[in-house]
N, C-alpha and C positions, 0 to 999 in steps of 0.2 A: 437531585441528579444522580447519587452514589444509590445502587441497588444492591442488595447482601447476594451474595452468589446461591447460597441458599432456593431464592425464590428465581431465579435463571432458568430453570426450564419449564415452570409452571407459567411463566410471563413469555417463553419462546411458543409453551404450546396456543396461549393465546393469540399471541400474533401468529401463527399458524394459520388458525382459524379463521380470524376476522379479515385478511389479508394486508396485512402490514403493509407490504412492500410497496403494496399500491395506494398508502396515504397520500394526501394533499399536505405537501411542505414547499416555499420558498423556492421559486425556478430558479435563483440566481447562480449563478456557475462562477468560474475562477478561468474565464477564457485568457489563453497567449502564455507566454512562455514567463514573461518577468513575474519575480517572486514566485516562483511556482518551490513546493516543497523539496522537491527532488535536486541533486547535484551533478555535474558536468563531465562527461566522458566522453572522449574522442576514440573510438578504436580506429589502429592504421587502416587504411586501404578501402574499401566498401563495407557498410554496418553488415554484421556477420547473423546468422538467425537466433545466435547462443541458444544453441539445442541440446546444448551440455549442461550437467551442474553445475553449478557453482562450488569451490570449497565449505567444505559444511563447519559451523563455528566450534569451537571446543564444546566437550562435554561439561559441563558441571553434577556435581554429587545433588546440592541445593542450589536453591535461587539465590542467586545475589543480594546485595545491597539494596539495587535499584529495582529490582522486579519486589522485593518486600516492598519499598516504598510505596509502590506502586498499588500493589496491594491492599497496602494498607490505607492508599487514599481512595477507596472503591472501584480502581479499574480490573479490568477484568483479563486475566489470561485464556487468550482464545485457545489452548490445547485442552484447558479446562472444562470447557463447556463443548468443548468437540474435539477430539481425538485425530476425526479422521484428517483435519485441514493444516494440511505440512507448514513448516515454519523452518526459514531458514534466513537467520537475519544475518546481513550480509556486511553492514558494515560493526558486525562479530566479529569480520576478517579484515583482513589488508588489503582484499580485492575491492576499493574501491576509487575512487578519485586522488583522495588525500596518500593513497598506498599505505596508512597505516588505520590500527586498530580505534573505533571512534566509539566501538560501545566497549567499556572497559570489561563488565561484567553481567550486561543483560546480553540474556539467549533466548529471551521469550518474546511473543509479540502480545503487548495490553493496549487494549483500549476500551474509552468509555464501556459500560455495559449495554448502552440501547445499541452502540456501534459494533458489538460483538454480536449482539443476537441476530443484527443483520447478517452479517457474514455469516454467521452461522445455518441463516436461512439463503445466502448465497451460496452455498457449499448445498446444500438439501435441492436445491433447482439444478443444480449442477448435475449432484448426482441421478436424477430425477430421468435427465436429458439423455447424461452422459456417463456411468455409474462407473465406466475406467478410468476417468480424469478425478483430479482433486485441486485445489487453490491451492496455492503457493506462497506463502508471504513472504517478502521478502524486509519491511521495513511495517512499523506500526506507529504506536505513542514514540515520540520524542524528546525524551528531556530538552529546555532550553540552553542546556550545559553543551549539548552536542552538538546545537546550530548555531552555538557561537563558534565552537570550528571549524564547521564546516565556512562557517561565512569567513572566518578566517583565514580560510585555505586559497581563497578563489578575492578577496579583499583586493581592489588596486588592478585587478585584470577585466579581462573578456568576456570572464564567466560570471563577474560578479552578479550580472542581473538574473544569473536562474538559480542561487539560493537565499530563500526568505530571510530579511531583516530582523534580526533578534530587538534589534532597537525599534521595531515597529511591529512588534506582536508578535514576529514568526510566521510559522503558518499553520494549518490544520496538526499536522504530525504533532506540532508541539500541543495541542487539546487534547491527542488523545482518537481523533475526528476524521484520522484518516488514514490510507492501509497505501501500500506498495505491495500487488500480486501478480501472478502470472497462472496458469495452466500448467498440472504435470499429469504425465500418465503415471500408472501403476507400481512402475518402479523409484517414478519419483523426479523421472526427468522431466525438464520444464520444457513445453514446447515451444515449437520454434513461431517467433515473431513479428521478424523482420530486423530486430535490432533487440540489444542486449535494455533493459527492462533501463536501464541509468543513462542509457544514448538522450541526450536532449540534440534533435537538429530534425531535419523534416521526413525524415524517412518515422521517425515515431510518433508524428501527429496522425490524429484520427478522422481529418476533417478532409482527406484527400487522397486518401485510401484505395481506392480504382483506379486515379492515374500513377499512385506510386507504383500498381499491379502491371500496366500498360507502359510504365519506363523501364521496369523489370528492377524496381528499388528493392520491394518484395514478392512475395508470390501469392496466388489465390489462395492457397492452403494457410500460408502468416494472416491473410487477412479476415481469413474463416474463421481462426481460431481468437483473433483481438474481436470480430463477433460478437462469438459464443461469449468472451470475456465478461466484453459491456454486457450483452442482453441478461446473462442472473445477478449481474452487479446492479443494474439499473433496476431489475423487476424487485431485488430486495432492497430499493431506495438510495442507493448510491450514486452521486453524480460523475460522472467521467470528468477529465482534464484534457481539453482539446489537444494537446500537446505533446502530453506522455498518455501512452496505451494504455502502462503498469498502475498508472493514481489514480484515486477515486476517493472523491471526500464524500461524508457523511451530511455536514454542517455547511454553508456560507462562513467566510471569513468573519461578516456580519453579525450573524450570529452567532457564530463561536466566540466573539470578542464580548456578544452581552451578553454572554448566560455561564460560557466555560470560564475556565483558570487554566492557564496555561501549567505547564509542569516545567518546574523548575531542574 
């Protein structure tokens, strides 16, 4: 499963070639909102487009603790093997549900190495299409240290059903198997959506999209651009999450349960 970074882009230029994106793998999807990876945020008044940045995480000198770890158990730092695909992990900061800091010390986004070369060939369709935009990550691999707080956070309430069970696997995030992204232009601002990337509620599902356009939830420009999203997510082999725009697993739960290891 673990590939040496080494042979990374002589195995991207392959899949290049032969077309990867367009393998035959497992239709199975993660439809509906319960256990879905992502966590729970209400913004006041109507979901807003967030067409702003986000705070961006501290700098570090080196990698942390946990991005060594990581490292050192073969996954892969997507800035590594591609430069150009921004990374901006968000709960680095306090802007997120919990309002405090959940990655104490990773700033980087890892995952699996077959799940990087995709994004990395999701980034290459991208710019292909669209060579002023670039992906955005916002969340990647997930230690299962950090979905026990999150599920902590949300324990005993409302929200509890839209963060995955550590006592039942987790979810994709914690393999390694799955990315939280958006769209940025040039300078790096994330384009507008319809709702901030961590909005769980129906303005951010993807299955009704045209009349969210025609209630005037979002706009045809939000939904042009959750599009373009899906189509080089999907064409480099990524499954969408009816629910949230931003997820896209790699894996089946299924599958990740028989072949991955979760990260601790």
């Amino acid at each position: 499963m673990r590939k040496r970074n080494a042979f990374f882009v002589s195995a991207l230029c392959v899949c290049l070639l032969s077309g990867c994106g367009n393998r035959s793998r497992s239709a199975e999807n993660e439809p509906g909102v319960a256990g879905s990876d992502s966590i729970f945020r209400t913004p006041a008044g109507k979901a807003d487009t967030f067409s702003v940045a986000r705070p961006e995480p501290p700098k570090t000198a080196a990698p942390g603790p946990t991005a060594r770890r990581l490292d050192s158990l073969g996954y892969v730092n997507v800035r590594t093997v591609d430069s150009s695909i921004r990374v901006r992990i968000v709960y680095a900061t306090a802007d997120n549900f919990t309002g405090k800091v959940l990655y104490d010390d990773l700033r980087e986004a890892y995952l699996l190495p077959e799940v990087a070369e995709a994004l990395v060939l999701a980034q290459r369709l991208l710019k292909t299409e669209r060579p002023d935009l670039s992906l955005i990550v916002y969340d990647a691999a997930r230690p299962m240290s950090v979905q026990r707080r999150m599920k902590a956070a949300v324990r005993g309430t409302d929200q509890d059903i839209y963060v995955s069970n550590p006592e039942n696997g987790g979810g994709l995030h914690n393999y390694g198997a799955a990315v939280d992204l958006s769209l940025a232009d040039a300078d790096g601002i994330p384009l507008p959506m319809g709702t901030p990337f961590d909005f769980l509620g129906p303005e951010a599902h993807i299955t009704r999209e045209e009349k969210l356009v025609s209630a005037g939830k979002i706009t045809e420009a939000e939904r042009q651009n959750r599009l373009l999203l899906r189509r080089v997510m999907k064409s480099a082999g990524f499954r969408p999450l009816s629910t949230e725009w931003w997820h896209f697993n790699y894996y089946s739960r299924t599958e990740a349960r028989a072949r991955l290891k979760v990260i601790e």
